[in-house]
C-alpha positions as CSV (number, residue, x, y, z in Angstrom):
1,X,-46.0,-84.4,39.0
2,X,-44.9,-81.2,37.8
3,X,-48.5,-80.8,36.0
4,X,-50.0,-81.0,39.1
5,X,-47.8,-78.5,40.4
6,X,-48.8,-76.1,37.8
7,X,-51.9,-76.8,38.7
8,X,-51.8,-76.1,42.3
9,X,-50.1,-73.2,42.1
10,X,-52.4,-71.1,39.6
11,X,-55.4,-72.0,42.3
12,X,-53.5,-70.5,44.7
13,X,-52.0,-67.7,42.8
14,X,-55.4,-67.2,41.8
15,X,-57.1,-67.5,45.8
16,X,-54.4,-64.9,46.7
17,X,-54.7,-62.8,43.8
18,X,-58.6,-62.3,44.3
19,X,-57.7,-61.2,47.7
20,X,-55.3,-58.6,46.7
21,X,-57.4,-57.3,44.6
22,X,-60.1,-56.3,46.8
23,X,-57.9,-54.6,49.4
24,X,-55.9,-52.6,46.0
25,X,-59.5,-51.5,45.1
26,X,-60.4,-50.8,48.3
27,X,-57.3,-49.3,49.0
28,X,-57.6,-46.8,45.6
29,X,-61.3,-46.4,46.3
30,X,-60.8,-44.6,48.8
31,X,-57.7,-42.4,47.7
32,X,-59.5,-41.3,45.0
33,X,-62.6,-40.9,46.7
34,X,-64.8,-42.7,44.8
35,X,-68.6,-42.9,45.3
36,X,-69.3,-44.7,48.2
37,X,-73.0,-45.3,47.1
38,X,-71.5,-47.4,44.2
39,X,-72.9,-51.1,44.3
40,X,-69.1,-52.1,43.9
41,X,-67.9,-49.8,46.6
42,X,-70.3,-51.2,48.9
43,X,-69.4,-55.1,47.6
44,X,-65.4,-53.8,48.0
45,X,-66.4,-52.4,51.7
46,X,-68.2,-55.3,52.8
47,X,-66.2,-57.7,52.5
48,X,-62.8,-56.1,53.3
49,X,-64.2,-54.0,56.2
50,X,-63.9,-56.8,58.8
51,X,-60.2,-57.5,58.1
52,X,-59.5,-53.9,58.4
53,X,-61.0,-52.3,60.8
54,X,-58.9,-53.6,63.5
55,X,-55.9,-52.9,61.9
56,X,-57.4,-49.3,61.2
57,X,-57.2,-49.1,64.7
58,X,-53.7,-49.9,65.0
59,X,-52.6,-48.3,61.8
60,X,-54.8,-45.2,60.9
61,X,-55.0,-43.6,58.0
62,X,-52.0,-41.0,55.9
63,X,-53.5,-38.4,54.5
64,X,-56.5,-40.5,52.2
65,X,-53.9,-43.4,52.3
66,X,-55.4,-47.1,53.6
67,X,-52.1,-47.9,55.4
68,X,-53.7,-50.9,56.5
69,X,-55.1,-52.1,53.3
70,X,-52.1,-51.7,52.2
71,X,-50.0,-53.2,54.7
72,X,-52.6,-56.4,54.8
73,X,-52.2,-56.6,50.5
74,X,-48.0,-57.0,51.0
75,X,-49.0,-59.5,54.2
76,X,-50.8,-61.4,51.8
77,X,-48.8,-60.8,48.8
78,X,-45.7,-62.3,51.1
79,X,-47.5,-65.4,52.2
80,X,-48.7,-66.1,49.0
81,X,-44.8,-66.5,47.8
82,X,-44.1,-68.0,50.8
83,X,-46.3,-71.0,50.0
84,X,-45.6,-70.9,46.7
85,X,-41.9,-71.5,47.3
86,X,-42.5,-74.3,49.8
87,X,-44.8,-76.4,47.5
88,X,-41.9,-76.6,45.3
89,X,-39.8,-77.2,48.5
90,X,-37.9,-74.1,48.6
91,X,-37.2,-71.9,51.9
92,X,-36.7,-68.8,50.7
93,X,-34.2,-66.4,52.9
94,X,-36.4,-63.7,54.9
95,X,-35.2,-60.5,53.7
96,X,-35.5,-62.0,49.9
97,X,-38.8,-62.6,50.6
98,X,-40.3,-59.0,51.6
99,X,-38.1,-57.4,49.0
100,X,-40.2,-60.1,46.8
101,X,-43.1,-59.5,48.1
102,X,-42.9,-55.7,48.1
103,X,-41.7,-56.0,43.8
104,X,-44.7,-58.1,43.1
105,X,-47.1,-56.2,45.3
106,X,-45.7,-52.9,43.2
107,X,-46.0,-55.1,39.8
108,X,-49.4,-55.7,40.8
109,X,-50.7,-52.5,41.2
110,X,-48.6,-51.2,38.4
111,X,-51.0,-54.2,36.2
112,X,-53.8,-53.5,37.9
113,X,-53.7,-49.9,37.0
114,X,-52.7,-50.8,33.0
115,X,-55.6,-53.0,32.9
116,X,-58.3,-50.4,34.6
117,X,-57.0,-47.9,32.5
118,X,-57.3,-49.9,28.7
119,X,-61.1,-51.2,30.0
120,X,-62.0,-47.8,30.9
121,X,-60.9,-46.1,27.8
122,X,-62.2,-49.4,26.0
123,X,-65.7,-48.3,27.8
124,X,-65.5,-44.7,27.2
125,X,-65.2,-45.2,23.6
126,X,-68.2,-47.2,23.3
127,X,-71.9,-46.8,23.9
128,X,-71.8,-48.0,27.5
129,X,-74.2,-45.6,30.1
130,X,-71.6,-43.7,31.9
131,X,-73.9,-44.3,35.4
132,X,-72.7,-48.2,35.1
133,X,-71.5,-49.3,38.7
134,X,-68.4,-50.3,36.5
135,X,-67.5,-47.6,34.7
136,X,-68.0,-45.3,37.5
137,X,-66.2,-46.8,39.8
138,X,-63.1,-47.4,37.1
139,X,-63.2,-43.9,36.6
140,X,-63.2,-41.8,39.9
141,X,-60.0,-44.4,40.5
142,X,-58.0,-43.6,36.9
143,X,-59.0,-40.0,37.4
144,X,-56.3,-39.0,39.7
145,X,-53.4,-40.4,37.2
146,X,-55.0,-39.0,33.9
147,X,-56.1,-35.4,35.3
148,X,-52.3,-33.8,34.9
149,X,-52.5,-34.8,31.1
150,X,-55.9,-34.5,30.4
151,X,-56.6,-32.0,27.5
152,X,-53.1,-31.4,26.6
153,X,-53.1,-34.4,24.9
154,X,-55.8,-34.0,22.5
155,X,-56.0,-34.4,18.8
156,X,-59.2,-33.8,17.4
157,X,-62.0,-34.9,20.0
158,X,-59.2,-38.3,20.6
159,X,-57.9,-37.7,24.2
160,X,-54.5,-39.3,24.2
161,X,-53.6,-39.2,27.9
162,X,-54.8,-42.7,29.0
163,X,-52.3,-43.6,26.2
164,X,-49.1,-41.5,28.1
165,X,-50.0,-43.0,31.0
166,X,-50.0,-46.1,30.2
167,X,-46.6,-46.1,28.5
168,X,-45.5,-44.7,31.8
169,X,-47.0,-47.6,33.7
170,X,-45.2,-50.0,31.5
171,X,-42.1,-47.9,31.4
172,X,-42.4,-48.7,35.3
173,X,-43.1,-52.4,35.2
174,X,-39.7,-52.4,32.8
175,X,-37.4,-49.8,34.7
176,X,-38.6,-50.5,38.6
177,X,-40.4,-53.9,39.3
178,X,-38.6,-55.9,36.9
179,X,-35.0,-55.1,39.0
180,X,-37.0,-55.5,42.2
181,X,-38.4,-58.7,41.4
182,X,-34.9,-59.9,40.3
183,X,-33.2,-58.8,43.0
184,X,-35.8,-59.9,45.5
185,X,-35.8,-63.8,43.8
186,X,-32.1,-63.7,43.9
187,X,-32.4,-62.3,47.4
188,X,-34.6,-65.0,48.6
189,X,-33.5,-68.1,46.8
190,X,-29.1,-67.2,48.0
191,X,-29.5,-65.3,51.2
């Protein structure tokens, strides 16, 4: 049975994960600006657009901020724990659960941005046209954490800032979402 449950419960890590996903892209797409005449923009706008315009209405934009992308993202990062605690027929204490859902949701972008970052550097290295939807898209949203450091870190034409940063972004996942996680598990499994 407990293959089974494995089995489950990547599907629906996976279901939720998707989901996430589009509302942290939308959500950074539109911090950083990105071009909104991108074929992914306009996929990432699509689709999320009807789940967050009425909460836009409710919860309006700080500064270039999606507040309600990314209130909906910890909504759905929370329900995703929730069922994933009760198909192993846990009931996780409340407050445990959104300090969870809040150290994953942080994990997650903190991973999401690792992963952008490596492909886009992987990219940029090689001969890939720099108008790909892709490539343009990863960039205008990695811009705003390598811009401090870029071209103070160069060593011949080697640009060593997507490096720096993401040392930092794992220095984060180590030093802040680890604890959180940990504290939120313990949180929600004691009370």
């Amino acid at each position: 049975m407990s293959y089974l449950l494995n089995a489950i419960s990547l599907l629906i890590e996976l279901a939720f994960d998707a989901v996430i996903t589009l509302l942290i892209v939308r959500l950074l797409a539109e911090a950083s600006r990105a071009d909104f005449n991108n074929p992914l923009s306009q996929f990432v706008y699509r689709y999320t657009n009807p789940v967050l315009a009425p909460v836009r209405r409710v919860l309006p934009n700080w500064r270039r901020i999606n507040l309600a992308a990314l209130l909906l993202a910890w909504l759905v990062m929370l329900l995703k724990r929730l069922v994933l605690f009760l198909l192993i027929g846990v009931m996780p204490h409340a407050l445990g659960l959104v300090v969870l859902a809040f150290a994953e949701l942080l994990d997650f972008l903190l991973l999401f941005y690792l992963v952008l970052i490596f492909a886009w550097s992987l990219m940029s290295m090689l001969a890939v046209d720099r108008r790909q939807p892709v490539l343009r898209l990863a960039g205008s949203i990695v811009e705003p954490l390598l811009r401090p450091l870029r071209g103070k870190l160069t060593v011949g034409n080697i640009d060593f800032s997507p490096t720096v940063v993401m040392v930092g972004l794992l220095l984060a996942r180590i030093l802040i979402a680890a604890p959180l996680l940990d504290l939120g598990t313990r949180l929600a499994l004691t009370g």
